[in-house]
C-alpha positions in Angstrom: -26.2 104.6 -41.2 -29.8 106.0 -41.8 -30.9 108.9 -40.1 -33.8 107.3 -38.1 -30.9 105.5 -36.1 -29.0 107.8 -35.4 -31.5 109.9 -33.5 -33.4 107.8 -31.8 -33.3 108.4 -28.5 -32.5 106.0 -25.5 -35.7 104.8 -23.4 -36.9 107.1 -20.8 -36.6 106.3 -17.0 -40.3 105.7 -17.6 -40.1 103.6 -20.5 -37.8 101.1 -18.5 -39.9 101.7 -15.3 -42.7 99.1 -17.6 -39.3 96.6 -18.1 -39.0 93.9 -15.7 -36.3 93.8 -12.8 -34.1 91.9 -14.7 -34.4 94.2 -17.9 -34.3 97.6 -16.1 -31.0 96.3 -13.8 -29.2 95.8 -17.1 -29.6 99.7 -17.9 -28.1 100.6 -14.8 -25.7 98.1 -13.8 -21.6 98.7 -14.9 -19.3 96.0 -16.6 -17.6 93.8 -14.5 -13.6 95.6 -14.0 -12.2 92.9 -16.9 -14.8 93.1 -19.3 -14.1 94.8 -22.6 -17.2 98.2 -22.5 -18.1 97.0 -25.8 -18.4 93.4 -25.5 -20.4 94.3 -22.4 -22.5 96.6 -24.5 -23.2 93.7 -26.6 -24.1 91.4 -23.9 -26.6 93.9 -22.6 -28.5 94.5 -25.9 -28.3 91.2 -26.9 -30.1 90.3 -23.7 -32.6 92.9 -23.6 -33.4 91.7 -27.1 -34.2 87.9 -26.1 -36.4 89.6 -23.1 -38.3 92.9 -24.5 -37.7 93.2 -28.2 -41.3 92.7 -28.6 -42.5 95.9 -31.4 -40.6 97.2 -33.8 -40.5 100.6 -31.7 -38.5 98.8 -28.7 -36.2 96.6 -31.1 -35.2 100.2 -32.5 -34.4 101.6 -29.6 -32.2 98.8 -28.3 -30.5 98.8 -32.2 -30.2 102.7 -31.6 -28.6 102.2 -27.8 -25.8 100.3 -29.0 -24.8 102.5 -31.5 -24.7 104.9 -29.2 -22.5 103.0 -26.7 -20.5 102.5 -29.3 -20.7 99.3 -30.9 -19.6 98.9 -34.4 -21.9 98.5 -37.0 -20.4 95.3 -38.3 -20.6 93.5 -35.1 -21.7 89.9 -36.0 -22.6 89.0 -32.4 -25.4 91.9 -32.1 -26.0 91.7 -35.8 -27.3 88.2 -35.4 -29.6 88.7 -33.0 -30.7 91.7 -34.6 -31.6 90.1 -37.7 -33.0 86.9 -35.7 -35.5 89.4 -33.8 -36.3 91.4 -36.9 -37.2 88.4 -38.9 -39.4 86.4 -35.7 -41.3 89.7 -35.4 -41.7 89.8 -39.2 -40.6 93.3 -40.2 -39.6 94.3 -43.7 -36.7 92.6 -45.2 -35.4 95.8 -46.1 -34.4 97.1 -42.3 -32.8 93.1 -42.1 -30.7 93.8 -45.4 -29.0 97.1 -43.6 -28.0 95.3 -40.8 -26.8 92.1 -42.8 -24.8 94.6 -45.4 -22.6 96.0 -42.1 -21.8 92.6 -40.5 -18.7 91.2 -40.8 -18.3 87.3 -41.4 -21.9 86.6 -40.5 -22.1 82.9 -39.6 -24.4 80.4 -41.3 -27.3 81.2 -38.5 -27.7 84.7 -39.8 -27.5 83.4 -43.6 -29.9 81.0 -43.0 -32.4 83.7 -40.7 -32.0 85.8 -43.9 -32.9 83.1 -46.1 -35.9 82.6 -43.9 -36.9 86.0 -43.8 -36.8 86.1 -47.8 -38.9 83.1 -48.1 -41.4 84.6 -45.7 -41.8 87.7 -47.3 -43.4 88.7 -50.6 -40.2 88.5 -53.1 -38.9 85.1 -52.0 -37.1 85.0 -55.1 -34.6 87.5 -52.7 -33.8 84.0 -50.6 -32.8 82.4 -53.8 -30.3 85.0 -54.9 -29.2 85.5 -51.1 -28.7 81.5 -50.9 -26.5 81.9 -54.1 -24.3 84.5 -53.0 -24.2 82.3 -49.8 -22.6 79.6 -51.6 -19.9 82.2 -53.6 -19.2 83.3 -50.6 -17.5 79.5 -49.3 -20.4 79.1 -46.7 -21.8 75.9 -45.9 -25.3 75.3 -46.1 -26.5 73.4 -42.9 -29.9 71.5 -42.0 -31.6 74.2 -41.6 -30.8 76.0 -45.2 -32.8 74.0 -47.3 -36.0 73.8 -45.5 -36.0 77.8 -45.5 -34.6 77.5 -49.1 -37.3 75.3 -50.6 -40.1 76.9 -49.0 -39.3 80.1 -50.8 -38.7 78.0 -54.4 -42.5 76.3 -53.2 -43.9 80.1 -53.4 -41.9 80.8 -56.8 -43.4 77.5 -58.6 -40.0 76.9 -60.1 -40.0 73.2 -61.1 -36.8 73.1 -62.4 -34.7 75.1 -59.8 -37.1 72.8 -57.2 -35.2 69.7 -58.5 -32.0 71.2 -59.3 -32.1 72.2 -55.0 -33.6 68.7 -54.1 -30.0 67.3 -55.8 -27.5 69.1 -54.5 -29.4 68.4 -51.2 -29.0 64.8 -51.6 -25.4 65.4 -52.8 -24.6 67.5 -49.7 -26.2 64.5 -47.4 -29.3 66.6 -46.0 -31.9 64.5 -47.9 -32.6 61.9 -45.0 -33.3 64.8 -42.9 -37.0 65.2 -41.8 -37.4 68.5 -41.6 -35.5 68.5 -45.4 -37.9 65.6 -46.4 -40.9 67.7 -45.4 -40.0 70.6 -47.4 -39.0 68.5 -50.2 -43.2 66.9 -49.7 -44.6 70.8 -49.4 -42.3 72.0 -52.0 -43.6 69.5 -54.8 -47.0 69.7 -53.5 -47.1 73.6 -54.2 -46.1 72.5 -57.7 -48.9 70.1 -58.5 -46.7 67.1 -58.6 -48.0 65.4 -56.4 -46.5 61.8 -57.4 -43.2 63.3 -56.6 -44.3 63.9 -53.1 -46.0 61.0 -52.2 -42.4 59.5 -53.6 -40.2 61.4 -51.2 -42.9 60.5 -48.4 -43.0 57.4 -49.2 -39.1 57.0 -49.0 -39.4 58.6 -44.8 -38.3 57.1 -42.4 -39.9 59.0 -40.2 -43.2 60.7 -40.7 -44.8 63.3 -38.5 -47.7 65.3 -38.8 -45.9 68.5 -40.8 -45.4 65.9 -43.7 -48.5 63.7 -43.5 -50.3 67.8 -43.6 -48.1 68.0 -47.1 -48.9 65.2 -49.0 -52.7 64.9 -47.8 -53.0 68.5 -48.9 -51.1 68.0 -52.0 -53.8 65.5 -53.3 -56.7 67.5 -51.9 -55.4 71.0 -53.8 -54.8 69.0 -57.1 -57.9 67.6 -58.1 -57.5 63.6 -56.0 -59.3 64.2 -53.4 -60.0 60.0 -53.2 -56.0 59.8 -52.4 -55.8 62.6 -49.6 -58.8 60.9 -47.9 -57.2 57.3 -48.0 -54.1 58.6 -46.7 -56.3 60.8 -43.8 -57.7 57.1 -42.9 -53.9 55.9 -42.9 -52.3 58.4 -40.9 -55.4 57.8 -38.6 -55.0 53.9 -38.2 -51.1 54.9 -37.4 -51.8 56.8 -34.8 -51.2 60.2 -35.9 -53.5 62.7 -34.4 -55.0 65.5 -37.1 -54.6 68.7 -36.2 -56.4 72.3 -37.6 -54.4 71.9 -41.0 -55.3 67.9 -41.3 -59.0 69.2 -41.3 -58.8 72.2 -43.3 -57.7 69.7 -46.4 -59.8 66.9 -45.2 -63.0 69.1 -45.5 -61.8 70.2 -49.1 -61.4 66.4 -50.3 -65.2 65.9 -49.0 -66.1 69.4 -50.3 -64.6 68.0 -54.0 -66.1 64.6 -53.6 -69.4 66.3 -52.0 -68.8 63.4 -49.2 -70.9 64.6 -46.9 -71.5 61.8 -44.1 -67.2 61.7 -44.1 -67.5 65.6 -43.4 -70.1 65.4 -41.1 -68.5 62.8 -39.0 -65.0 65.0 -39.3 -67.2 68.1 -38.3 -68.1 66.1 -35.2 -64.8 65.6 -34.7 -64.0 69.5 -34.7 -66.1 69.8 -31.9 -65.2 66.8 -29.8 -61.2 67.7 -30.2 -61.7 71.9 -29.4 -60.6 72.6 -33.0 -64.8 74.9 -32.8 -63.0 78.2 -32.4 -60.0 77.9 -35.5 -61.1 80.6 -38.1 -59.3 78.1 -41.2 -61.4 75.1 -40.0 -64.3 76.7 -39.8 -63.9 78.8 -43.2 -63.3 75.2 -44.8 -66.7 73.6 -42.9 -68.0 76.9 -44.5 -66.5 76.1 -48.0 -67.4 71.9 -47.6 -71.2 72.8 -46.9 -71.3 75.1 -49.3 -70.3 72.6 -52.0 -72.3 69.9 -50.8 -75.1 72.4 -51.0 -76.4 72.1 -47.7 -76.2 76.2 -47.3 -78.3 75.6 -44.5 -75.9 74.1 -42.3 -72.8 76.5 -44.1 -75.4 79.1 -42.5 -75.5 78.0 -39.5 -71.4 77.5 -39.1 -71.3 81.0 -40.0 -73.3 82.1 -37.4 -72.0 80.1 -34.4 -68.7 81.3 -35.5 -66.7 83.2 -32.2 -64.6 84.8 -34.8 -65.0 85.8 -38.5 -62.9 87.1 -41.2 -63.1 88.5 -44.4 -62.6 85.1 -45.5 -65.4 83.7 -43.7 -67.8 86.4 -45.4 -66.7 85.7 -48.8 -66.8 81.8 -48.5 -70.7 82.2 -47.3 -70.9 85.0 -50.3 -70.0 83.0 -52.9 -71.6 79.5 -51.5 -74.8 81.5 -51.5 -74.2 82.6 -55.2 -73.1 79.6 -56.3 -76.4 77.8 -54.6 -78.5 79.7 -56.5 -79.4 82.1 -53.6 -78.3 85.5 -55.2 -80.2 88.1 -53.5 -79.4 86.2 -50.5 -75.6 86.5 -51.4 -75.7 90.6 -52.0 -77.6 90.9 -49.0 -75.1 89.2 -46.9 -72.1 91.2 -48.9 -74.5 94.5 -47.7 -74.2 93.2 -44.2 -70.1 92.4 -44.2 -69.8 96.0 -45.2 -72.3 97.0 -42.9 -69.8 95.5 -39.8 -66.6 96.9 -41.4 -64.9 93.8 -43.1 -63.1 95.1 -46.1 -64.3 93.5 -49.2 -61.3 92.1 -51.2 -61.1 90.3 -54.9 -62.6 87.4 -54.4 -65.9 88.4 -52.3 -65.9 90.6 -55.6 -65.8 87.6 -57.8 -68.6 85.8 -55.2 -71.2 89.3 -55.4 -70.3 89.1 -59.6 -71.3 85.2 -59.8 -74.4 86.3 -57.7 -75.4 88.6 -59.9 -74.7 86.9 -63.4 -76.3 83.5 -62.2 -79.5 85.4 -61.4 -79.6 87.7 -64.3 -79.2 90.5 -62.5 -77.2 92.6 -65.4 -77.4 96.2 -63.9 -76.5 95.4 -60.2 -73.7 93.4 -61.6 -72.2 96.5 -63.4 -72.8 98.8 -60.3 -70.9 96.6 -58.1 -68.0 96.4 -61.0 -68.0 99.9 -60.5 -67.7 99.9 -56.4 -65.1 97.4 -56.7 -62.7 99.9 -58.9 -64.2 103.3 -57.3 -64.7 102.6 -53.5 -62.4 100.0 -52.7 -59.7 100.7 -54.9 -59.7 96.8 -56.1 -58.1 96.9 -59.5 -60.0 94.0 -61.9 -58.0 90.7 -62.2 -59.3 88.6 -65.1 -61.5 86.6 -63.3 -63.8 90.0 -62.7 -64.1 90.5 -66.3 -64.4 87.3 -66.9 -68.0 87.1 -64.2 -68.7 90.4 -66.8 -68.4 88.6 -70.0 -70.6 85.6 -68.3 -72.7 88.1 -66.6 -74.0 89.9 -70.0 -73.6 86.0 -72.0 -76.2 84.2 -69.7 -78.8 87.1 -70.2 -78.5 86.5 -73.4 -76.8 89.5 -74.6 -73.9 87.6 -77.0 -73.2 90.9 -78.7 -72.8 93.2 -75.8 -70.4 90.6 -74.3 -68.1 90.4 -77.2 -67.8 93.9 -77.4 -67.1 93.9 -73.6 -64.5 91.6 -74.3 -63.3 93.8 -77.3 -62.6 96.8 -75.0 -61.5 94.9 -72.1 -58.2 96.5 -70.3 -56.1 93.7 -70.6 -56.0 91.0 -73.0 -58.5 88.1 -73.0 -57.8 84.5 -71.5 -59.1 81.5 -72.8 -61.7 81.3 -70.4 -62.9 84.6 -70.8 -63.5 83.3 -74.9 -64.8 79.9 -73.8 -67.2 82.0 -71.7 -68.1 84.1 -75.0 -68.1 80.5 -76.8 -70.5 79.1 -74.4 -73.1 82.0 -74.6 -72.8 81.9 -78.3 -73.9 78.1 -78.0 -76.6 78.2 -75.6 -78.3 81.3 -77.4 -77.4 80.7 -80.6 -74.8 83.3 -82.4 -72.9 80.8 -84.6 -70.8 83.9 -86.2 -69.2 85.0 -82.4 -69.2 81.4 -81.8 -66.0 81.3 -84.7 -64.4 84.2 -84.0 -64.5 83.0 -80.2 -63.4 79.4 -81.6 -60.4 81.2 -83.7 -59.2 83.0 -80.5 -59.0 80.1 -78.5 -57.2 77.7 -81.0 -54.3 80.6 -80.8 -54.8 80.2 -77.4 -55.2 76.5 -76.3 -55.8 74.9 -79.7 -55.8 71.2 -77.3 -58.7 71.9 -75.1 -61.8 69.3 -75.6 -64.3 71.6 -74.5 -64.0 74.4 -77.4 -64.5 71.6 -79.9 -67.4 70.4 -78.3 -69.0 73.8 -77.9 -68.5 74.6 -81.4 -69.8 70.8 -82.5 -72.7 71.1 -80.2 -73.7 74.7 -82.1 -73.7 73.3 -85.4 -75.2 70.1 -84.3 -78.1 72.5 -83.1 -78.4 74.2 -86.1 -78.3 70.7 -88.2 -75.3 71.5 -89.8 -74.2 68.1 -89.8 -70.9 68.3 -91.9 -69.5 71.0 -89.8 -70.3 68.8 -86.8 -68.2 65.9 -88.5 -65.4 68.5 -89.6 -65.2 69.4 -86.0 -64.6 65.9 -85.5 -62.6 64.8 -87.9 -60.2 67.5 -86.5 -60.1 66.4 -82.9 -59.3 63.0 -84.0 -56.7 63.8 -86.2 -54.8 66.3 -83.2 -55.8 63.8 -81.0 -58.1 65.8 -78.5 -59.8 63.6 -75.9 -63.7 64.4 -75.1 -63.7 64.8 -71.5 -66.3 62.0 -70.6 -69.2 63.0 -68.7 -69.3 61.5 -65.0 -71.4 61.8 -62.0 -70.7 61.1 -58.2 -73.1 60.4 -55.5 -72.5 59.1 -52.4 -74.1 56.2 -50.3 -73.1 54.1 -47.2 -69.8 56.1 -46.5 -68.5 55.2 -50.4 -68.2 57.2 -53.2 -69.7 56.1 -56.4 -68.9 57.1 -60.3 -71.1 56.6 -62.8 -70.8 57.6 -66.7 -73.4 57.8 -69.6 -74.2 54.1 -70.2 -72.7 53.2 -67.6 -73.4 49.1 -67.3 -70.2 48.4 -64.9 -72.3 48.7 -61.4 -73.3 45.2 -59.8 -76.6 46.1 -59.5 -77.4 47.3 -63.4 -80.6 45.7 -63.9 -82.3 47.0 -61.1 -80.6 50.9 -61.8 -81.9 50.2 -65.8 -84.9 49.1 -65.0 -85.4 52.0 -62.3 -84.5 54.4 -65.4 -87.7 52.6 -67.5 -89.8 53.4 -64.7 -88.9 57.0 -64.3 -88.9 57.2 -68.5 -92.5 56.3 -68.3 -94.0 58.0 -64.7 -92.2 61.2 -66.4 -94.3 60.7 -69.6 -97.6 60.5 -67.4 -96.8 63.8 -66.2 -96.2 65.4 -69.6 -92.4 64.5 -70.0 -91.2 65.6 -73.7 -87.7 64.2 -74.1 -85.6 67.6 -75.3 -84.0 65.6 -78.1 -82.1 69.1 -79.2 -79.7 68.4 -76.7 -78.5 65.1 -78.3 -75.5 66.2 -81.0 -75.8 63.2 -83.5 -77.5 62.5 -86.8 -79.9 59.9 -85.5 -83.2 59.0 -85.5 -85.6 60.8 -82.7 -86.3 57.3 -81.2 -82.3 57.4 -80.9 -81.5 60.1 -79.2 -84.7 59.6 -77.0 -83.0 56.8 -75.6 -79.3 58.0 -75.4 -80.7 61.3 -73.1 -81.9 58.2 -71.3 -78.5 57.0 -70.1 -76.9 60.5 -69.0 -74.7 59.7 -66.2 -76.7 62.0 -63.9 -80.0 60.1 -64.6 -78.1 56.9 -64.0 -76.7 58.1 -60.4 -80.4 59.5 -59.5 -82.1 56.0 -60.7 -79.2 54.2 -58.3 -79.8 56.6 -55.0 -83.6 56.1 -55.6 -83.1 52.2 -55.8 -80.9 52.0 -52.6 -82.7 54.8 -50.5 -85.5 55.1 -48.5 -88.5 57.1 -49.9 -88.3 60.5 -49.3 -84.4 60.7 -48.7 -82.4 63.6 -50.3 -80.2 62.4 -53.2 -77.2 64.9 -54.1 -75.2 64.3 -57.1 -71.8 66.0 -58.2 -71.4 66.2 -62.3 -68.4 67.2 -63.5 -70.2 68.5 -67.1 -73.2 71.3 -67.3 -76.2 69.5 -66.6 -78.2 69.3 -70.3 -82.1 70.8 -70.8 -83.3 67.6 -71.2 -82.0 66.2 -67.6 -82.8 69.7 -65.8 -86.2 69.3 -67.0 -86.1 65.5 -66.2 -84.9 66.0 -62.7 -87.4 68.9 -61.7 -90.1 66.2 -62.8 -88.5 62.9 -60.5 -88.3 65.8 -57.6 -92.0 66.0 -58.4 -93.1 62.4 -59.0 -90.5 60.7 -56.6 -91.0 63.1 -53.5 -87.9 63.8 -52.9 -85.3 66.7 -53.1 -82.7 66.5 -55.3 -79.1 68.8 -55.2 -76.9 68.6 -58.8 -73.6 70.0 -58.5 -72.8 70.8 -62.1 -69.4 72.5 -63.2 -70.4 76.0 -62.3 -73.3 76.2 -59.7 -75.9 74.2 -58.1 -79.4 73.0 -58.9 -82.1 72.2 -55.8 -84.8 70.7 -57.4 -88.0 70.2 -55.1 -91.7 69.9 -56.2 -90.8 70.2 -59.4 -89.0 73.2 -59.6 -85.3 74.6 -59.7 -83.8 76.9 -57.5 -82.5 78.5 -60.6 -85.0 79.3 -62.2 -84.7 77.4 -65.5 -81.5 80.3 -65.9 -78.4 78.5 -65.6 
């Protein structure tokens, strides 16, 4: 047994003086004249656990007081509770393993309170290989073994042992179960599949709040936030009543969709409900303002909040960045310091976007430094990725590629698509294929690369490399992403592409766009034909920048609200020079303030200017 047990001392007369009656009669009372010493040993600890095992210090000395009194370290009675109390109070695995090595025949309660502890802890694979010896070992599993079981194979993101459990839990006769059935919705949830849990969910007979939570936040972590607010409204018009975790994902679907009367009304809801003072509600409000760009409001969450964590600081950090407020986001990263929350990776990631999306080169290096030097945060890839951006958007395509050369671990595709996109908005066609060779070793399928590299040659005229480029993605069948844009109006959603004709009310959006065209053009509008990738006439390409999807969404809000009403727009492609400077010019003309949510930041145009400064 290790040392620490075995002298450990038993509580003081004025440690159990602080016990209840109850507790301090058992350290003082004798067994009855027919009871066994040790069995009544047993009893006693195994009571004084259910009643004041509440540290890790006390739980020790009641493990250390029955080894003492004599009870055998391969008691499964004592062993069990042990192990239960250990595991509740979440202490490391490693004190749960000793006690589990010594006991003799443990049941399927302390298998399974292992199994849980495993999946709980930070090596859940350990449940997996405990669950397998389990089985060796002739024990039954039993309802409660696969919930535990499949929440640790959730955290692993092992599809295939996933579905290898979810059969032998319909073979063993545990699939109809609901608490099996929610794990089973989690578990393929936390893999991405989320067909495969709406499936199982759809297949309950029973469906409480733990599995409407699991398949609503399925769709709203994997990119559908549409579904996971249609099946909010259905668990609503069923009666279910959300709770904190129902709103956490329900502001991430609006924050997606930027549906910001839905999140306001579910905001309203927050308060009406007493959900005001949960830290994970009000870091998602946080997150869900912050994407709809109304920083204002994210703001003022932020400072109503009763309690704040480090999560809450980063979430405001990088909205700020991401809004185009930089200095504003440093200065708020100054003032988390300032009241002693600890800084972790991604408020790093938030102060780096701060600094490369305002072109502050120099700060961003000093607080790369801080992050490795003062905090002790080792770089991830996403740091030197915000590096390779950082010194790409300034306009410094050589210093970044021979950041990237001497970079401490080896480059992703993103970090090269960064490089890529640098090399294509400044210019540096000769990175631009070395960047475009890394990334077809890398992920030779990915749209974007190819239309990087068209869009550079198309920018230099070099028309028969555009076509090669071309010609390639047709013949390995790579997809363009299309370009779409999202704005919302009268509690709907609504998608627009580039050209898009499919809307009811075309005509009056088109002829809405001819007006803008030609009020633009009064004020000096130059169409920036550049931007148009295609071997056509300038009259051509004048009219195709016409028909951006963003334009078309802008030209629709200005038709169907009332003068002087904010339009926000959500692209899911960088927003082209020829529509930023076409949008800072409506904001102008039209009066009204516009917020474009491109793929990496936000634009607020007003009077005719951008909150980024023409540096995005």
């Amino acid at each position: 047994m290790t040392s620490w047990l075995m002298h450990s001392k038993q509580p003081s007369y004025e440690e159990i003086s602080d016990l209840p009656c109850r507790v301090k009669s058992l350290y003082h009372s004798t067994p009855a004249s027919q009871e066994n010493p040790i069995t009544y040993v047993v009893r006693k600890c195994i009571t004084l656990l259910q009643v004041c095992a509440s540290s890790k210090h006390k739980l020790k000395q009641v493990h250390a007081f029955s080894i003492r009194h004599g009870v055998p370290l391969n008691n499964p009675d004592l062993g069990k509770y042990l192990i239960y109390a250990i595991v509740s109070l979440s202490f490391p695995m490693s004190y749960a393993h000793n006690i589990f090595s010594h006991v003799q025949d443990p049941n399927i309660f302390t298998w399974n309170t292992m199994i849980r502890g495993y999946a709980e802890s930070d090596n859940p694979l350990l449940a997996v290989q405990l669950y397998r010896k389990m089985h060796v070992s002739g024990i039954k599993p039993d309802t409660h073994t696969y919930p535990f079981l499949l929440k640790a194979i959730s955290k692993l993101a092992d599809v295939r042992m996933g579905e290898q459990t979810h059969s032998v839990a319909i073979r063993n006769g545990f699939e109809t179960l609901v608490f099996v059935q929610n794990s089973l919705v989690h578990m393929y949830a936390a893999f991405g599949h989320v067909k495969d849990a709406c499936k199982v969910f759809e297949l309950m007979s029973e469906r409480d709040l733990v599995a409407w939570n699991s398949v609503i936040n399925g769709f709203a972590s994997n990119g559908k936030p549409n579904e996971a607010l249609t099946l909010f409204r259905e668990m609503a018009s069923g009666g279910v009543e959300p709770d904190g975790y129902t709103m956490v994902s329900l502001f991430s679907a609006c924050a997606e969709l930027g549906a910001l009367a839905l999140g306001r009304r579910a905001h309203t809801y927050v308060w009406k409900v007493g959900f005001s003072d949960n830290v994970n509600v009000n870091n998602a409000l946080l997150d869900f303002y912050s994407k709809c760009g109304i920083i204002i409001a994210a703001q003022r969450v932020f400072h109503e909040m009763r309690k704040r964590n480090a999560v809450s600081w980063s979430t405001l950090v990088v909205g700020l960045a991401v809004n185009g407020f930089g200095k504003e986001a440093l200065e708020l990263f100054k003032e988390m310091e300032i009241w002693g929350f600890v800084p972790g990776e991604v408020t790093f990631v938030g102060v780096l976007y701060a600094c490369s999306h305002c072109g502050m080169v120099d700060e961003g290096f000093s607080y790369f430094r801080r992050m490795k030097d003062e905090y002790g945060i080792m770089p991830k890839i996403e740091h030197f990725g915000c590096m390779v951006d950082l010194l790409g958007r300034a306009g410094l395509v050589k210093q970044a590629y021979e950041y990237i050369q001497n970079m401490l671990m080896p480059p992703n595709a993103v970090v090269w698509r960064t490089l890529l996109g640098a090399c294509t908005i400044h210019g540096h066609s000769a990175i631009a294929e070395i960047a475009r060779s890394k990334l077809l070793q890398l992920e030779p399928k990915h749209s974007g690369d190819y239309v990087l590299l068209s869009n550079l040659y198309a920018y230099e005229q070099r028309w028969l490399n555009v076509q090669e480029v071309r010609r390639t993605m047709v013949k390995e069948r790579v997809k363009k992403t299309p370009g779409h844009s999202l704005v919302e109006l009268g509690n709907r959603v609504f998608e627009f592409f580039m050209g898009d004709r499919s809307h009811p009310q075309t005509e009056e959006i088109h002829a809405m766009l001819a007006e803008i065209t030609k009020k633009l053009k009064l004020e000096g509008y130059v169409p920036r034909t550049e931007n148009v990738f295609a071997d056509i006439e300038e009259e051509e390409k004048e009219d195709a920048l016409s028909y951006h999807s963003e334009k078309i969404a802008i030209a629709f809000m200005l038709v169907n609200t009332a003068p002087g009403t904010p339009v926000r727009v959500v692209k899911n492609l960088r927003v082209c020079a020829d529509c930023h400077l076409a949008i800072k010019l409506i904001s102008k003309v039209y009066s009204r303030e516009i917020v474009v949510r491109d793929r990496s930041r936000f634009h607020h145009f007003k009077d005719g200017h951008c909150s980024c400064r023409d540096y995005w």
